[in-house]
C-alpha positions in Angstrom: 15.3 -4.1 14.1 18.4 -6.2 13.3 15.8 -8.9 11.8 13.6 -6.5 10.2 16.6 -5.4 8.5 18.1 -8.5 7.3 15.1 -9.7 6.2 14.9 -6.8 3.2 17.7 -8.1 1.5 17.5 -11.8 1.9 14.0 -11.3 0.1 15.5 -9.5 -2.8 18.1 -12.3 -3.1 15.4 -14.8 -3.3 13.4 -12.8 -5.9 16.4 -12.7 -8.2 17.2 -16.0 -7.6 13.5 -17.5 -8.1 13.4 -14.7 -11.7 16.4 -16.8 -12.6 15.0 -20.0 -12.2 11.9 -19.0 -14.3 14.5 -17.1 -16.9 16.6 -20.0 -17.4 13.5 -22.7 -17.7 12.1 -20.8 -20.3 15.1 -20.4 -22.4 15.4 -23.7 -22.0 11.8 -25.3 -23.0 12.6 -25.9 -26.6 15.4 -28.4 -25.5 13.3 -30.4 -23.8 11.4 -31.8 -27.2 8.3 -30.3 -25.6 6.7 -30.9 -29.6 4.7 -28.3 -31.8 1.5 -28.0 -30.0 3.8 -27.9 -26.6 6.1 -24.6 -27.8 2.4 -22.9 -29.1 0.9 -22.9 -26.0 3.6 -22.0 -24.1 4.2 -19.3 -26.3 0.9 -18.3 -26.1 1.0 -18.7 -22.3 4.1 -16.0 -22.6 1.7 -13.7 -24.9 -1.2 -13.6 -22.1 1.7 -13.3 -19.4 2.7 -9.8 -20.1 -1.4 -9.3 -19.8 -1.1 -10.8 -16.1 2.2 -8.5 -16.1 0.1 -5.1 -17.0 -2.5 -6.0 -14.4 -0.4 -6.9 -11.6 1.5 -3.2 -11.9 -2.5 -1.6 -11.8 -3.7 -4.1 -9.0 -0.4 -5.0 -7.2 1.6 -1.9 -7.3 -1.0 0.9 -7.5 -3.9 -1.2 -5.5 -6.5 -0.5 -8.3 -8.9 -3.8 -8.9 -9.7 -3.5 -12.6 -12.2 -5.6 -13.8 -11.5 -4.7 -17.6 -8.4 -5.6 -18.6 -9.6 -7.8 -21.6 -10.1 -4.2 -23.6 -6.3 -3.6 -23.8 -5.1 -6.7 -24.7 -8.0 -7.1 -27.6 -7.0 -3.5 -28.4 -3.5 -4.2 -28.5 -3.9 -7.3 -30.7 -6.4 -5.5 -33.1 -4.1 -2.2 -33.8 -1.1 -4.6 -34.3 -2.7 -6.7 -36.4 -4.5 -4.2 -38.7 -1.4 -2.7 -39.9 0.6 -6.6 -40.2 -2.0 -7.0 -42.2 -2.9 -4.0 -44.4 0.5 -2.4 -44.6 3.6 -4.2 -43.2 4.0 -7.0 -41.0 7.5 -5.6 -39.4 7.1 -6.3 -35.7 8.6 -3.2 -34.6 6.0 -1.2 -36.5 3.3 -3.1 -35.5 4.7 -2.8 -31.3 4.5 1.1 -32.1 1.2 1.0 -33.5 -0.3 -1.5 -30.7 1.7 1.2 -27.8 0.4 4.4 -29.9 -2.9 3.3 -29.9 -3.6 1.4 -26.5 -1.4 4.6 -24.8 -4.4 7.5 -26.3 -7.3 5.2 -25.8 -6.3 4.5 -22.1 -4.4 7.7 -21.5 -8.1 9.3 -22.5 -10.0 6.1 -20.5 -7.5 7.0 -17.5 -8.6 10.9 -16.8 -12.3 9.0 -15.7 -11.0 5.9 -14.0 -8.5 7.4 -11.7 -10.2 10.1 -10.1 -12.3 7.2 -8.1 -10.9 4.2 -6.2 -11.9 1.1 -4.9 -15.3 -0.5 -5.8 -15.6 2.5 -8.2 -12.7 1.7 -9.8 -13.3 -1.5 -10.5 -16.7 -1.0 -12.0 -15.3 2.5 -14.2 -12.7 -0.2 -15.7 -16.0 -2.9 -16.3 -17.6 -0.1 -18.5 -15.1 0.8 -20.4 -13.9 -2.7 -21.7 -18.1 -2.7 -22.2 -17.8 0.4 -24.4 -15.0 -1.3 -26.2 -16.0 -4.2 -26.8 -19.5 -2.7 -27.9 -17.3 0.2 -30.1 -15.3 -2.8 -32.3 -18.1 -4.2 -32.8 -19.9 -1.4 -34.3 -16.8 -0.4 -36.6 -17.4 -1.2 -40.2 -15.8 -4.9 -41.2 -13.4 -3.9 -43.4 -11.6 -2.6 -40.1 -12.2 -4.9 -37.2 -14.1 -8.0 -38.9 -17.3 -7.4 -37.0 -18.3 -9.7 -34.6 -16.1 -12.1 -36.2 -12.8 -11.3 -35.2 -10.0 -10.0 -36.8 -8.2 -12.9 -39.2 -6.2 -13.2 -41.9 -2.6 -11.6 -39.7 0.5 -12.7 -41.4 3.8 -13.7 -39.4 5.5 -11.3 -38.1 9.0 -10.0 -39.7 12.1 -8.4 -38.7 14.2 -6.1 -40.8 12.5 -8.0 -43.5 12.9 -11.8 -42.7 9.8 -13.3 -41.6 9.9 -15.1 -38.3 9.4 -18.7 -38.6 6.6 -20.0 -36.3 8.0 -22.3 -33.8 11.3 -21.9 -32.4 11.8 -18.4 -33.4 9.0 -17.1 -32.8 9.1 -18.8 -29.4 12.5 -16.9 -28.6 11.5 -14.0 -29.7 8.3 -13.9 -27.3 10.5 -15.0 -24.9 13.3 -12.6 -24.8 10.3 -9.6 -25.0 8.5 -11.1 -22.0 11.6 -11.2 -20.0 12.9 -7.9 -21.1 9.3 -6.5 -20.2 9.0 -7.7 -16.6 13.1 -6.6 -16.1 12.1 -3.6 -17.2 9.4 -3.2 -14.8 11.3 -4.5 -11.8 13.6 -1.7 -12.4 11.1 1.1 -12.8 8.9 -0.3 -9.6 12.0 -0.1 -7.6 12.4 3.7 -8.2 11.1 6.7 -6.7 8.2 6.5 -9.2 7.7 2.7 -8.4 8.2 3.5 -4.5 5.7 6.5 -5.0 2.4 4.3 -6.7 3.4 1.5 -3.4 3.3 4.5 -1.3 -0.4 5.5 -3.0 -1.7 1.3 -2.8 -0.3 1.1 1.3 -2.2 4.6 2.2 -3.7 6.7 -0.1 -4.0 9.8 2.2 -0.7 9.9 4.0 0.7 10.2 0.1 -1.4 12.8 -0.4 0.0 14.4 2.6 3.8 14.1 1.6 3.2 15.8 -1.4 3.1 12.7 -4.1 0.6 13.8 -6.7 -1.9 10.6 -6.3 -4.2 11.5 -9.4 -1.4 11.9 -11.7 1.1 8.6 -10.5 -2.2 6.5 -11.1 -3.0 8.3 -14.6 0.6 7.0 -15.4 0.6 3.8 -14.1 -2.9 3.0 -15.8 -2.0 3.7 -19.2 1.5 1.9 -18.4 -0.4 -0.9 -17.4 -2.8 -0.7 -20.5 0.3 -0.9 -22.6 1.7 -3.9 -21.4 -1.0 -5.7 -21.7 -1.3 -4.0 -25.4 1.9 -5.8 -26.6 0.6 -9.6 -25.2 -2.1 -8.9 -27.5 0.3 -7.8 -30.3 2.2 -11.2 -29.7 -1.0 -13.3 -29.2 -2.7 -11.8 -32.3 0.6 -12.9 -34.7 0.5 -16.4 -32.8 -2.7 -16.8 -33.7 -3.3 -15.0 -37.3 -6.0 -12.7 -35.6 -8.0 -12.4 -32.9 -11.8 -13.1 -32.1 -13.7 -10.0 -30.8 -14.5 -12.4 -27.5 -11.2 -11.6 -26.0 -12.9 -7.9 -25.7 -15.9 -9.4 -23.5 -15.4 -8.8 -19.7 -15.7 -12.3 -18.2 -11.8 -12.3 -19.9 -10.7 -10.0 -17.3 -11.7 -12.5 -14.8 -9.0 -14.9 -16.0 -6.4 -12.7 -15.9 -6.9 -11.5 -12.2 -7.0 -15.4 -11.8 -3.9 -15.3 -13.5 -2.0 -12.4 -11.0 -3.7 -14.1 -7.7 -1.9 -17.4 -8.7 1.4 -16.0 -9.2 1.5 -13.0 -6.3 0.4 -9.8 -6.3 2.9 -7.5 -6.3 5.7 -9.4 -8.1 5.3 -9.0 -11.2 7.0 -12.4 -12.4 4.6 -14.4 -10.5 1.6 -13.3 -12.1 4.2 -14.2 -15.3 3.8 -17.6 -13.9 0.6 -17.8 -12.9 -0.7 -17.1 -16.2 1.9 -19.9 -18.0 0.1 -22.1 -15.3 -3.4 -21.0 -15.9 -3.0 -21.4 -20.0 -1.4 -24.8 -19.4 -3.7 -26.6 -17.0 -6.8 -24.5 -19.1 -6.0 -26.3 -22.3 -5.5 -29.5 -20.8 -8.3 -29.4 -18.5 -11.2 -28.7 -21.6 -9.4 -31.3 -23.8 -9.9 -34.0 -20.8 -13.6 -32.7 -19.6 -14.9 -30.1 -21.9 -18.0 -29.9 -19.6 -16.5 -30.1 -16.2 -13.2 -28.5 -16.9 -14.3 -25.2 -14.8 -15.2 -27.3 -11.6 -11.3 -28.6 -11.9 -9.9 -25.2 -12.8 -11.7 -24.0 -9.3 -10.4 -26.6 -7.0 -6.8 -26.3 -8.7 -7.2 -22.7 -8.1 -8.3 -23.4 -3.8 -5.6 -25.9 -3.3 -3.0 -23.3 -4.8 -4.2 -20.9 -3.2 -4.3 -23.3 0.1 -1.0 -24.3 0.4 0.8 -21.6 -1.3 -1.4 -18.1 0.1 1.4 -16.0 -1.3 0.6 -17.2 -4.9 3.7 -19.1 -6.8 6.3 -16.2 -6.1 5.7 -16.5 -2.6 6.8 -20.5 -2.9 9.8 -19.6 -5.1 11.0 -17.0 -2.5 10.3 -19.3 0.4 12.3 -22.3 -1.4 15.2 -19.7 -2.5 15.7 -18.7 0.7 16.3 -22.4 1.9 18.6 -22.9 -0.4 20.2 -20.1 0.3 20.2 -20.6 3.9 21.4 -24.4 3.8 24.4 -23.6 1.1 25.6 -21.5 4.0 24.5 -18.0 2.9 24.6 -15.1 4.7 21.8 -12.4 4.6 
């Protein structure tokens, strides 16, 4: 017992410790000269990480595999950008619009997908990024650009000044990526949070204790949707726009790669993982366009290999040594 109970709050101490390791090194990147191309991709790797983020509250705190993830952050990243571009690029207008519209999609999505579990689950959420995808396609040009994409998204502003690409636009992604995953560390550490772990451990001894499974998942899907809704807001400004491919299924794969990387059930791990998976990615196709895949795999065995609890796992594990050999006390 004595163990058991130490052992709860020396693992907090390591998560907040290893959060501020990962807080401080991104604050820190455009310091380190890491050039132009460098600060995009990590700033695209920060976009796609509140994706990994949304996921890992579905799969990681709720214990629903979803295999279609890609639909909220293409419909995130279309909403934001159709206003930024046919009304007003103000970032906070644009956030609403992306939330407003991922939350009624997903909130309607969500009364289908959550009344099933599992396997079921996971192929409910495959249809419906299907249907999406299929749906935006359909739409006239004029709103979504057709199989295209949509192009053509200005920079983002706020309260009127446009936000320089690079540094500032950097930052800002940054500070609403951290503030995101805070956020949700707070609310997963609540009774609401405590409730959907509660629902992912046993799903009938919940239901026995009186926590209301159907409507705790209802929540935490669309919650999860609209996470993932504002990396595609961010990734569609990075980027001017955003091809209709993100939409396609076989994007939600990468992603769950993404949250298995980093740890399930962290939520900054799968932060990390997807940083890492953007990274090496983009590397990996300059280097061998045709044999970047097979490298990707084996990265993704030895990780997995000599780190089985995914990147927050090894952060915890090395916080705690420090920890322990400064003399700490749990």
């Amino acid at each position: 017992m004595g163990a058991a109970t130490r052992r709860g709050p020396l693992r907090a101490r390591s998560r907040a410790i290893a959060i501020m390791i990962i807080c401080a090194a991104l604050l820190a990147a455009p310091l380190y000269g890491v050039g132009d191309f460098g600060l995009f991709l990590l700033t695209k790797a920060l976009a796609i990480s509140l994706w990994a983020v949304g996921l890992d509250l579905l799969v990681g705190y709720t214990g629903l595999l979803s295999f279609g993830h890609s639909a909220w952050l293409g419909l995130g990243a279309y909403a934001a950008g159709y206003i930024a571009r046919g009304y007003t690029p103000d970032i906070f207008i644009a956030s609403l619009a992306a939330v407003a519209v991922v939350a009624i999609v997903a909130g309607a999505a969500g009364f289908v997908a959550t009344r099933v579990s599992g396997v079921a689950f996971a192929i409910v959420s495959l249809a419906i990024a299907a249907c999406l995808y299929l749906a935006v396609a359909q739409l006239p040009i004029e709103f979504t650009g057709g199989r295209t994409g949509l192009f053509g998204v200005p920079a983002p502003s706020v309260l009127g000044r446009t936000v320089a690409y690079g540094n500032e636009f950097y930052l800002m992604t940054c500070a609403l990526t951290i503030s995101v995953v805070l956020a949700l560390r707070y609310i997963v550490s609540t009774p609401f949070g405590l409730a959907l772990q509660a629902i992912r451990d046993n799903e009938t001894r919940a239901k026995f204790i009186g926590i209301n499974v159907g409507s705790l998942r209802w929540v935490a899907f669309v919650m999860s949707a609209v996470v993932s809704g504002l990396g595609g807001m961010l990734l569609c400004f990075l980027q001017g726009g955003m091809p209709i491919l993100e939409f396609q299924w076989s994007r939600s794969a990468d992603v769950l790669i993404m949250v298995i990387l980093g740890g399930l059930g962290t939520l900054y791990g799968p932060a990390a993982g997807a940083i890492f998976f953007t990274v090496v990615s983009t590397y990996l196709i300059s280097w061998s366009p045709g044999w970047w895949q097979i490298y990707l795999g084996l990265i993704f065995l030895v990780v997995l290999l000599v780190l089985p609890g995914g990147f927050a796992g090894g952060l915890e594990r090395l916080a705690r040594l420090v920890w322990r050999e400064s003399g700490g006390k749990s």
